[in-house]
MARBA-3410 file (N, C-alpha, C, O; in Angstrom, 1 decimal):
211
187.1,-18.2,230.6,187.3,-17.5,229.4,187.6,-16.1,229.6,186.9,-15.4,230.3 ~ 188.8,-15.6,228.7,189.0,-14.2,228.9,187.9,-13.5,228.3,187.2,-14.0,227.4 ~ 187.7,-11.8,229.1,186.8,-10.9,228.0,187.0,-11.2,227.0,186.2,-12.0,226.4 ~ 188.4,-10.5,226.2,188.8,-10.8,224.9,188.4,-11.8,224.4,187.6,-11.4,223.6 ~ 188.4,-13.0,224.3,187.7,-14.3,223.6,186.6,-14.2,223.8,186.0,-15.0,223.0
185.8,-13.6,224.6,183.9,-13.3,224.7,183.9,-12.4,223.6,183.1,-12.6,222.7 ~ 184.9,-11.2,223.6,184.2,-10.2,222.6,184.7,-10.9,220.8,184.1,-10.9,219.7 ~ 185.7,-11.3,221.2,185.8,-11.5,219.7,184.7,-12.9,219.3,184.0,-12.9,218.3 ~ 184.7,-13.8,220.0,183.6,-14.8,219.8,182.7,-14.2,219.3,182.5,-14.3,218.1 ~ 181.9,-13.4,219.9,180.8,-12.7,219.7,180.5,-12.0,218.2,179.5,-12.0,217.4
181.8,-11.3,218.2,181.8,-10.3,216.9,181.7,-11.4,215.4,181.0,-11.3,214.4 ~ 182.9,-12.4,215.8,182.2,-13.7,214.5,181.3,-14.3,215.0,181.1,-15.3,214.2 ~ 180.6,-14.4,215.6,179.5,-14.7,215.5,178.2,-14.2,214.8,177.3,-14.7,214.1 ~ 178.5,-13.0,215.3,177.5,-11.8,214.8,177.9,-11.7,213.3,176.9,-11.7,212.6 ~ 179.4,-11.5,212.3,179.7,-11.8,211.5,178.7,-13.0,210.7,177.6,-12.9,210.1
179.4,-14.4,211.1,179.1,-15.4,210.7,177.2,-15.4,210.5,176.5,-15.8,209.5 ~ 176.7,-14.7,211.8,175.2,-14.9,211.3,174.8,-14.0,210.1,173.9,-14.4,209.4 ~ 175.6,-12.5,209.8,174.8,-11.6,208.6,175.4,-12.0,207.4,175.1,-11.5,206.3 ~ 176.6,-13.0,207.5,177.0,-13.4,206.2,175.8,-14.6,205.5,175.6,-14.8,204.3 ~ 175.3,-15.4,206.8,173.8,-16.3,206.5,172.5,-16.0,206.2,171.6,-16.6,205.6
172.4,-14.7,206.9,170.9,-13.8,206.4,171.7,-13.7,204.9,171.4,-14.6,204.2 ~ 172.8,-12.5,204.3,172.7,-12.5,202.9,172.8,-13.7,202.0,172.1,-13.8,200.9 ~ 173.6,-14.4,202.4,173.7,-16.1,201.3,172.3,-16.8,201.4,171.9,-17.6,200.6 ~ 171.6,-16.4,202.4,170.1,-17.0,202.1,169.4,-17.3,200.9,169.1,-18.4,200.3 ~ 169.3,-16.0,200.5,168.4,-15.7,199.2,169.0,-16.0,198.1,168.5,-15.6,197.1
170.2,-16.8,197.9,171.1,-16.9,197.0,170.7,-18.3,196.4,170.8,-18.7,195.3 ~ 170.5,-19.0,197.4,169.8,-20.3,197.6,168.3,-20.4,197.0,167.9,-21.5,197.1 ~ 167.6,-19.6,196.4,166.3,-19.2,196.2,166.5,-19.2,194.6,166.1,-20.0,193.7 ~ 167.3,-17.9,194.5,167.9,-17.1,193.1,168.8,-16.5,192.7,169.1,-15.3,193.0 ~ 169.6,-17.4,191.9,171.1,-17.2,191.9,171.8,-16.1,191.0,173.0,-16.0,190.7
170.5,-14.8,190.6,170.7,-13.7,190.8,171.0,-13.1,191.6,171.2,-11.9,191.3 ~ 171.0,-13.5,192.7,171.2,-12.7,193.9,172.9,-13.2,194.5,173.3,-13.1,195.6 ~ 173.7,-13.5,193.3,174.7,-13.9,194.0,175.6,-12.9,194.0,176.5,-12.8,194.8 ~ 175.5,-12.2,193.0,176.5,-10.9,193.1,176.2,-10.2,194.3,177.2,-10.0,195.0 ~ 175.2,-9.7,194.6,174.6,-9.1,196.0,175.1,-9.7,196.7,175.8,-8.9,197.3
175.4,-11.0,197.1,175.5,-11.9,198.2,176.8,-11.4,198.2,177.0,-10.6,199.1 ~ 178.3,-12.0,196.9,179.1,-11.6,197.2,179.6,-10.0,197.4,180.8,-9.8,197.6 ~ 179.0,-9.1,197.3,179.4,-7.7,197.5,179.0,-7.5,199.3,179.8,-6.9,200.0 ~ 177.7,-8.2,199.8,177.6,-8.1,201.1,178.4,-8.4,201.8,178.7,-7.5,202.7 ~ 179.1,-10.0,201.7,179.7,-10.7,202.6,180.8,-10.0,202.6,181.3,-9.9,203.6
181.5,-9.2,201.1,183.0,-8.4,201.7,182.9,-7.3,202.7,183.7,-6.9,203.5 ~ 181.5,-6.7,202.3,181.3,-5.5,203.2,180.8,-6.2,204.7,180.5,-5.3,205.4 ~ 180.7,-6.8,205.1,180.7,-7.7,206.5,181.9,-8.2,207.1,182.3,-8.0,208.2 ~ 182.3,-8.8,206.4,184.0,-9.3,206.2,184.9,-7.8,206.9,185.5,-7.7,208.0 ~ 184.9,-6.7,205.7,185.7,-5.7,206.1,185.0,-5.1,207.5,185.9,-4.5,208.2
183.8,-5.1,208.0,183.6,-4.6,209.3,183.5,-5.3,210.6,183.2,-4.8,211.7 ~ 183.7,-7.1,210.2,183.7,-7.5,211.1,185.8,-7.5,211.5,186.3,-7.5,212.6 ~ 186.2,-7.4,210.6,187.7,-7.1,210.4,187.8,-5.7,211.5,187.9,-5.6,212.8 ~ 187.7,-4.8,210.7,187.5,-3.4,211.5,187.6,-3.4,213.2,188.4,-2.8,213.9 ~ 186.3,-4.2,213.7,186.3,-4.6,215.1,187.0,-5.2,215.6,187.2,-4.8,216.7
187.8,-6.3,215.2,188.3,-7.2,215.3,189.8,-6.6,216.3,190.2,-6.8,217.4 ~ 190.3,-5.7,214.6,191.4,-5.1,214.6,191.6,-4.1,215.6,192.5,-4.0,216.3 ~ 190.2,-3.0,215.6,190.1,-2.2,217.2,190.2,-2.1,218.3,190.6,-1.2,219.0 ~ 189.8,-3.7,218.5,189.5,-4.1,219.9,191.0,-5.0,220.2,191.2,-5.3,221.3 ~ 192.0,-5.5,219.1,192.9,-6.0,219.2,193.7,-4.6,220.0,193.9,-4.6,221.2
194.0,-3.8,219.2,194.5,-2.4,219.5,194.5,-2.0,220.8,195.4,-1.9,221.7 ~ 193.3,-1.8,220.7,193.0,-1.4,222.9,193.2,-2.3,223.9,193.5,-2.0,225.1 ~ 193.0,-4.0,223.2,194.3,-4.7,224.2,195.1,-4.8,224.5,195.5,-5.0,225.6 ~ 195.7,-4.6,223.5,197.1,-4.2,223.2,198.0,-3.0,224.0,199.0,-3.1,224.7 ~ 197.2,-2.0,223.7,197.2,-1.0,224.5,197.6,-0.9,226.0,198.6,-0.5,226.6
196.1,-1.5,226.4,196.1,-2.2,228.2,197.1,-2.7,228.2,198.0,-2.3,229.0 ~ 197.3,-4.0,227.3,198.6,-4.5,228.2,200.1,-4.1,228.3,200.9,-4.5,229.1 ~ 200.3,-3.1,227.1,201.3,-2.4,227.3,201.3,-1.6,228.4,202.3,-1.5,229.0 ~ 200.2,-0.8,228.8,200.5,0.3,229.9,200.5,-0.6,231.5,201.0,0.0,232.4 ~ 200.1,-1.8,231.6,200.1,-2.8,232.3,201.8,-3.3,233.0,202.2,-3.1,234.1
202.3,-3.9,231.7,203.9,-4.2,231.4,204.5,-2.8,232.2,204.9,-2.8,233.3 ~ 204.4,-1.8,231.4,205.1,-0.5,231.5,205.0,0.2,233.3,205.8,0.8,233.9 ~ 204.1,-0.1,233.6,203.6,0.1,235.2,204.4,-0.9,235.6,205.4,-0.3,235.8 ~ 204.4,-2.0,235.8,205.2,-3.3,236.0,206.2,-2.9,236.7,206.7,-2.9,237.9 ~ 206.6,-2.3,235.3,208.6,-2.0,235.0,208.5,-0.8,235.9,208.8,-0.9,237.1
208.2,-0.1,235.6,208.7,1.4,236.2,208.4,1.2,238.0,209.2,1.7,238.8 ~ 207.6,0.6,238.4,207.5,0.4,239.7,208.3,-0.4,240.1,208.5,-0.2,241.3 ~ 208.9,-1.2,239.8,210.0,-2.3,240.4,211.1,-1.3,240.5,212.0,-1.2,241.4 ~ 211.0,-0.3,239.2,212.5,0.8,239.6,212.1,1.7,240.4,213.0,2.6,240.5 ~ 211.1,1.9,240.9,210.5,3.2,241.8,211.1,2.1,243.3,211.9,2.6,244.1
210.7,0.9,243.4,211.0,0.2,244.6,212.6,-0.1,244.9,213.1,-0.4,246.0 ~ 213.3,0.0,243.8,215.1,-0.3,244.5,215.2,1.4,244.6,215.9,1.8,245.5 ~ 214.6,2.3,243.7,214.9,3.6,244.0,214.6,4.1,245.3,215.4,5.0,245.5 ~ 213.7,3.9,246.4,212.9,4.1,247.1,213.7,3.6,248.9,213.8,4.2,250.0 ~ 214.3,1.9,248.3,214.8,1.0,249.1,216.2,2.0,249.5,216.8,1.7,250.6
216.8,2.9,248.9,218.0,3.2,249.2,217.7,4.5,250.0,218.5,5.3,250.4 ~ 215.7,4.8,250.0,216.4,6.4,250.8,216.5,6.1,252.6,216.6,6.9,253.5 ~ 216.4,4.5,252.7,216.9,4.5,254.0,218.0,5.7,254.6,218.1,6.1,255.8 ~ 218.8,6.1,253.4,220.1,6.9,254.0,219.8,8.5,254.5,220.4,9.4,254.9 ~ 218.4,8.2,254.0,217.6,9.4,254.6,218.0,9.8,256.4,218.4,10.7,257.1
217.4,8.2,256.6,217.6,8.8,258.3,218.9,8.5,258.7,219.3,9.1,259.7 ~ 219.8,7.6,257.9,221.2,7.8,257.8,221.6,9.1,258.6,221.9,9.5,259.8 ~ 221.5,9.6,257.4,221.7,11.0,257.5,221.6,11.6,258.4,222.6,12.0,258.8 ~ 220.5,11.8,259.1,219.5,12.6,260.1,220.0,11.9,261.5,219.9,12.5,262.6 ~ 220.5,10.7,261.4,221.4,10.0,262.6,222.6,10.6,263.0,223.0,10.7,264.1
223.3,11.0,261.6,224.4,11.9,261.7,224.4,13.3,262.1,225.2,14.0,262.5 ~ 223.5,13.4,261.9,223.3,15.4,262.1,223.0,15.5,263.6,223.2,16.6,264.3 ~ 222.4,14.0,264.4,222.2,14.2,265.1,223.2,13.5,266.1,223.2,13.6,267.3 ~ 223.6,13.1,265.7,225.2,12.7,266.5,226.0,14.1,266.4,225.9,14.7,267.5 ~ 226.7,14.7,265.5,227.3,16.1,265.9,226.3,16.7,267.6,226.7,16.5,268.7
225.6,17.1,267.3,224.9,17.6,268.4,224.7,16.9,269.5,224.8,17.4,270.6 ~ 224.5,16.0,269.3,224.6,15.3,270.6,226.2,15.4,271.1,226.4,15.5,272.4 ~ 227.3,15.4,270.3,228.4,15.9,271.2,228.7,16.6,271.3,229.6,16.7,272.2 ~ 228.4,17.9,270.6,228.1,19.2,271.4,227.7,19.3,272.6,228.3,19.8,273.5 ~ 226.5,18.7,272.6,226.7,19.0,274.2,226.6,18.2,274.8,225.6,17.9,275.3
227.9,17.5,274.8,228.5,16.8,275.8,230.2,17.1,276.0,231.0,16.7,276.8 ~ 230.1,17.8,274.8,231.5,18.6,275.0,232.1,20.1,274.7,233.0,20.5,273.9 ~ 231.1,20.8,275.9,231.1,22.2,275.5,230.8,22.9,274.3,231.0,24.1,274.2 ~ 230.4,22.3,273.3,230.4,22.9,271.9,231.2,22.9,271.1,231.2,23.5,270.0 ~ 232.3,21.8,271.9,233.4,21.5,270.7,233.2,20.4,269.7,233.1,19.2,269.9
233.2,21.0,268.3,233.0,19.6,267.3,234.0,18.7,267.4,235.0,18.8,268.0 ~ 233.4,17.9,266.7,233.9,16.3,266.0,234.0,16.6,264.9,233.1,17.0,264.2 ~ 235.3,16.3,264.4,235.8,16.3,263.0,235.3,15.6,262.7,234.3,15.9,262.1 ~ 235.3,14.3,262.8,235.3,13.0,262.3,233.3,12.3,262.1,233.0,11.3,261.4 ~ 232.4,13.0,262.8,231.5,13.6,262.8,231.2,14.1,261.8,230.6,13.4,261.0
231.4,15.3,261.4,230.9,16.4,260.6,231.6,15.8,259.3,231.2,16.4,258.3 ~ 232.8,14.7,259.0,233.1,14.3,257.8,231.9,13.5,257.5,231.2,13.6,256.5 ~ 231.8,12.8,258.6,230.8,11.5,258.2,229.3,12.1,258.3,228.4,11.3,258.1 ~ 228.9,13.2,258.5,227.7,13.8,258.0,227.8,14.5,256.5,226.7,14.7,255.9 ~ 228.9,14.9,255.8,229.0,15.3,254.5,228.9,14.1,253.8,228.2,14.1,252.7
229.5,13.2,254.2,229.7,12.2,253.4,228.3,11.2,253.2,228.3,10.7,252.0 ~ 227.4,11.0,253.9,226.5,10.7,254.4,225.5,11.8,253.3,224.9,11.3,252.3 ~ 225.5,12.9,253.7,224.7,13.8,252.9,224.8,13.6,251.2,223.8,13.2,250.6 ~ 226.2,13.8,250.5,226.6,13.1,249.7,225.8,12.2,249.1,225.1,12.2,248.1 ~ 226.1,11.2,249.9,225.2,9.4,249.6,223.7,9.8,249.7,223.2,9.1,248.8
222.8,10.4,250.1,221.7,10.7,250.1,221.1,11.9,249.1,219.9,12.1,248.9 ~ 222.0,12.7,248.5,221.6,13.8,247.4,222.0,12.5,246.2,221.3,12.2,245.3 ~ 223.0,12.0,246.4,222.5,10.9,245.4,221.5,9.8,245.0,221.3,9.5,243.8 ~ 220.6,9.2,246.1,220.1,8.6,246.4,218.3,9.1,246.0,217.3,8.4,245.7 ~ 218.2,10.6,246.1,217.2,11.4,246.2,217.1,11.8,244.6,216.1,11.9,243.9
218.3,12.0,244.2,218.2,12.4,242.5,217.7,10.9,241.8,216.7,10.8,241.0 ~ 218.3,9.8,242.3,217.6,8.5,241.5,216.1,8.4,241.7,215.4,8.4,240.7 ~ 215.7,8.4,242.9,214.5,8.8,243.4,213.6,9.8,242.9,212.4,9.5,242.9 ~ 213.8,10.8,242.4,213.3,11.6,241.5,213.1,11.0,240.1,211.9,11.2,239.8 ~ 213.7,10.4,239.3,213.9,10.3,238.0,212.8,8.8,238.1,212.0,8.4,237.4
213.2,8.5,239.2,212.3,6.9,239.0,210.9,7.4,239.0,210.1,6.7,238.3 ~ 210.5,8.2,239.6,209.1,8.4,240.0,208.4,9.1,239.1,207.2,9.0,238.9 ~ 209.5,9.9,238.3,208.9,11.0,237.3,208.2,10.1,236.3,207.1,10.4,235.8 ~ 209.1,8.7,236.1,208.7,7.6,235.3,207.5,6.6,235.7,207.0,5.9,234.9 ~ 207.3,6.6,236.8,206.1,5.5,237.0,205.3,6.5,237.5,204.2,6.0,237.5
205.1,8.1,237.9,204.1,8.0,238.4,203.0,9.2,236.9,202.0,10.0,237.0 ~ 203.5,8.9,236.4,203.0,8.6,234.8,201.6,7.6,234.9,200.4,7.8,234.7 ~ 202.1,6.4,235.3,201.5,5.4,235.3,200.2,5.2,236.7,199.3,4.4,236.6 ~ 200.4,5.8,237.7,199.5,6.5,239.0,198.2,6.5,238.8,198.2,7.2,237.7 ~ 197.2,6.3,239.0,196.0,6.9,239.5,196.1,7.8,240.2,196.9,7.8,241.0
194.8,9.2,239.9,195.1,10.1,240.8,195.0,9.9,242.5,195.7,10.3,243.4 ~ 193.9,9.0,242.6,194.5,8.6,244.0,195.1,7.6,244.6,195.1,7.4,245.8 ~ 196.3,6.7,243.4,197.4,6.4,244.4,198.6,7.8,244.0,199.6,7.5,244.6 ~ 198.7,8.8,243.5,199.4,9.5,243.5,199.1,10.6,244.4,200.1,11.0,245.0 ~ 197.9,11.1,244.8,197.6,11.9,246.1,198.0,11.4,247.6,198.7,12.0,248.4
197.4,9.9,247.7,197.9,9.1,248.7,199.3,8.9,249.1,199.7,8.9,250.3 ~ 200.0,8.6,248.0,201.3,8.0,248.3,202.0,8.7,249.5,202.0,10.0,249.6 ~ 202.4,7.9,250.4,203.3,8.6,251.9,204.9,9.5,251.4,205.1,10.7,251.8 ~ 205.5,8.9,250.7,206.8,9.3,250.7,207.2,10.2,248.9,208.4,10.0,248.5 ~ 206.6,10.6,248.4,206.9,11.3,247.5,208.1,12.1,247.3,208.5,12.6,248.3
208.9,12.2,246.3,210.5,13.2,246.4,210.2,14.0,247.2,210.6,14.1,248.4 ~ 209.3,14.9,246.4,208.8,16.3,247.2,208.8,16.2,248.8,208.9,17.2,249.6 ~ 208.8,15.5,249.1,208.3,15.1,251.0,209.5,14.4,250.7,209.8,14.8,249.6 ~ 210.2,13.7,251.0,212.1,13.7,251.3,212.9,14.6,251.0,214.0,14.9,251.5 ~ 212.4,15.3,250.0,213.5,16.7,250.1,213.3,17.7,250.8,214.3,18.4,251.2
212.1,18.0,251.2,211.5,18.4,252.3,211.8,18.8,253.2,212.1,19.9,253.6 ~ 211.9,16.9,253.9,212.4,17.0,255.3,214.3,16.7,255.1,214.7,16.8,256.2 ~ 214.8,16.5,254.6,216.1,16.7,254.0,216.9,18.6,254.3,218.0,19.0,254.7 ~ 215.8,19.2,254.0,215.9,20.5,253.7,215.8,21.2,255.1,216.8,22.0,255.4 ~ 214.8,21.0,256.1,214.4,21.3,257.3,214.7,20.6,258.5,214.8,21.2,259.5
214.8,18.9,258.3,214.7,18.8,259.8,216.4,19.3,260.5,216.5,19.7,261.6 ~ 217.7,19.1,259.6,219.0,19.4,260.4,219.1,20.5,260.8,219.8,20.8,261.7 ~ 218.2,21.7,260.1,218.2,23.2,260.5,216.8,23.1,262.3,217.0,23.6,263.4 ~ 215.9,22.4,261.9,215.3,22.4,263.0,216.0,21.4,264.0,215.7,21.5,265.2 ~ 217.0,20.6,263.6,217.3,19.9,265.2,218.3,20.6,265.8,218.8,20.1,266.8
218.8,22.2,265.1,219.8,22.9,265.2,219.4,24.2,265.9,220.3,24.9,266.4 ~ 218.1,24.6,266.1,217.3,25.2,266.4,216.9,24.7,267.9,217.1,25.4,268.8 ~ 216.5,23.6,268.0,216.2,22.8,269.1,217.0,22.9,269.8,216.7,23.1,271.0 ~ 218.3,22.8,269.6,219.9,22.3,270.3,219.8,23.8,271.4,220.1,24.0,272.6 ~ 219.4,24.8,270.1,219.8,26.0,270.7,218.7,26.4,271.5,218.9,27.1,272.5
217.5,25.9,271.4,216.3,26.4,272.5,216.4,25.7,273.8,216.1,26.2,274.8 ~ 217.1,24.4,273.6,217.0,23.5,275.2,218.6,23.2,275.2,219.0,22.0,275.3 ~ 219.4,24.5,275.1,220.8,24.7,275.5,221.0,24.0,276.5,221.7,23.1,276.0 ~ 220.8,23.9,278.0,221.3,24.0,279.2,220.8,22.6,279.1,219.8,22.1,278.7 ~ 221.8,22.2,279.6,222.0,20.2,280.1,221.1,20.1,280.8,220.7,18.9,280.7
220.2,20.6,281.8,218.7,20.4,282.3,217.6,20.2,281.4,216.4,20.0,281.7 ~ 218.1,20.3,280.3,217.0,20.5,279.2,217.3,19.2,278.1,216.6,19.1,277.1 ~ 218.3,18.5,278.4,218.7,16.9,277.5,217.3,16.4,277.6,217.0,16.1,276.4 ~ 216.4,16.2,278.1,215.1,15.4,278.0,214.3,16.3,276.8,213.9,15.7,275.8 ~ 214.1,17.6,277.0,213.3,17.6,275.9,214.2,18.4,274.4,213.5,19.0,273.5
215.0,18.3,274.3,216.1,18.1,273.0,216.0,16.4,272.5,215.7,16.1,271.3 ~ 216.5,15.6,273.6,215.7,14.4,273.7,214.4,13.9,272.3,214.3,13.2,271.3 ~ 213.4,14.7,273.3,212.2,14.4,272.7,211.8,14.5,271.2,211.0,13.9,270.6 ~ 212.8,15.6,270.7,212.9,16.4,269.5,212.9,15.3,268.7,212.0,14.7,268.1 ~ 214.6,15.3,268.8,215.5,14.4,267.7,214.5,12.9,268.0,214.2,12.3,266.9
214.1,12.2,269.0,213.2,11.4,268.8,212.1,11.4,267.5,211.9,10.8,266.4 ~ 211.4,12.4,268.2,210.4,12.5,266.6,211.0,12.7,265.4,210.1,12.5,264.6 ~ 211.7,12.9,264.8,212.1,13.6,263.9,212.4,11.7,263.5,211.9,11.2,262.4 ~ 213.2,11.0,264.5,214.0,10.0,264.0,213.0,8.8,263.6,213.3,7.8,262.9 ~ 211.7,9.2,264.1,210.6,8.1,264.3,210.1,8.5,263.0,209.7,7.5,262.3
210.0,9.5,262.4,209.1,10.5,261.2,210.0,9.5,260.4,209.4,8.5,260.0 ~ 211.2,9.5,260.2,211.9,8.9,259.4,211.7,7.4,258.8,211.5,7.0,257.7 ~ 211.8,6.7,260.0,211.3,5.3,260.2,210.0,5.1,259.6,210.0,4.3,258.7 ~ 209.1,5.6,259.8,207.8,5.5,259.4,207.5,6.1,258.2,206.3,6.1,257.8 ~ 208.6,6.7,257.6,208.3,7.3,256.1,208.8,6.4,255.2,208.2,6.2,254.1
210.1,5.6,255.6,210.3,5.3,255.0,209.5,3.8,254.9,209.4,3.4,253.7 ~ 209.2,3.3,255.8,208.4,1.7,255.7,207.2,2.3,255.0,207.1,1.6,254.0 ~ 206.3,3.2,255.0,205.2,3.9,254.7,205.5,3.2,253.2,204.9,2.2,252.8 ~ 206.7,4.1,252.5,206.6,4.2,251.2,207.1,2.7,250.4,207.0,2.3,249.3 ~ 207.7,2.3,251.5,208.4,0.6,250.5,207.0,0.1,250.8,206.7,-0.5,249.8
206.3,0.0,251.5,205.1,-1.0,251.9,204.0,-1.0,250.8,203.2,-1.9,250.4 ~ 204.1,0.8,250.3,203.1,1.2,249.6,203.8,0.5,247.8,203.4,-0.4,247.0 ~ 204.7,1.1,247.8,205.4,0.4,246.3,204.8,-1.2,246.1,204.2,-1.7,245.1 ~ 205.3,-1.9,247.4,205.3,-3.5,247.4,203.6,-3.8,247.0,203.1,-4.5,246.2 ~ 203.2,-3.1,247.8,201.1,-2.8,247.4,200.6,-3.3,246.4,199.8,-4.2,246.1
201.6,-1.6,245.4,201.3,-1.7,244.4,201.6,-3.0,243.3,200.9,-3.7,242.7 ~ 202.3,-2.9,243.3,203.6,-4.6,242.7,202.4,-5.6,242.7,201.8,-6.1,241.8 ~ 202.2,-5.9,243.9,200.8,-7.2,244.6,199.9,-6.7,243.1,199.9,-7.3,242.0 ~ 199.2,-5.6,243.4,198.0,-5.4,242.6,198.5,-5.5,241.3,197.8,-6.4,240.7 ~ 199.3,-5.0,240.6,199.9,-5.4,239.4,199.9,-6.4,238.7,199.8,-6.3,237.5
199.9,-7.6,239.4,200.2,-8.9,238.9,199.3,-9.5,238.2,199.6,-10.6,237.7
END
């Protein structure tokens, strides 16, 4: 049996018993019947009152329930697309890698498909924003402290890592130094990977507990 059917059972119950303490006496002296009927409405209207209250705040629950539902299922296709995050960051790092491998001459064809690329992911990141603004309404403060992948933390690293793998390029210039430029763009690519499983795993979590 749900709460809800415990509490309202209860409340007619508790009803049904003070409407039998006043009809008691009525049974004795049927002067007492106007009393009787004046009590039973005033019992009537406050077991109503409860009734209607506690309907309300179920109601309530289960709307913010529903509404968490929804907005997290759109936080999860919003989320599923910032794959193009490391997209991206694959691109930025392909330019450079043929930099130097070819004196520092660009790739057109490169640097299109990193704009283009960029493009697809400043779109991807504005959906991402608007979804989140909407479910994380619905958050606990600590699944919203917790959460791995927040906008704020993909624009972030959006913002920083192609300037730092640009920086890098330029500290371990000399082709003796491909291992730890190497090392760089590895982490950066791994950060990616793991932010983004971090944050679909965490959505899908959520979804589980929802149900």
């Amino acid at each position: 049996m749900m709460r809800s059917d415990v509490v309202l059972l209860t409340v007619s119950g508790v009803g049904i018993f003070c409407v039998g303490v006043v009809w008691r006496p009525v049974f004795g002296d049927l002067s007492n019947l106007k009393f009787a009927l004046e009590s039973t409405s005033y019992v009537a209207t406050a077991v109503a009152a409860i009734v209607a209250i506690y309907t309300l705040n179920a109601w309530k629950r289960q709307f913010r329930h529903a509404e968490r539902f929804a907005t997290l299922r759109v936080l999860k296709d919003a989320v599923t697309d910032l794959h193009l995050y490391r997209g991206h960051l694959l691109s930025v790092i392909a330019i450079y890698k043929h930099l130097r491998t070819h004196d520092s001459a660009p790739d057109p064809q490169l640097v299109n498909r990193e704009a283009e690329k960029r493009e697809q992911l400043k779109a991807a990141l504005t959906a991402y924003k608007k979804a989140w603004a909407a479910a994380v309404a619905f958050f606990t403060k600590e699944e919203e402290a917790n959460f791995p992948g927040p906008p704020t933390m993909f624009l972030s690293l959006f913002a920083s890592r192609p300037e730092q793998i640009h920086k890098a390029h330029l500290l371990y210039i000399d082709s003796s130094q491909d291992d730890q430029f190497e090392a760089v763009i590895q982490l950066y690519d791994d950060e990616a990977k793991i932010l983004f499983r971090d944050s679909v795993e965490e959505i899908e979590s959520m979804l589980r507990r929802n149900i």
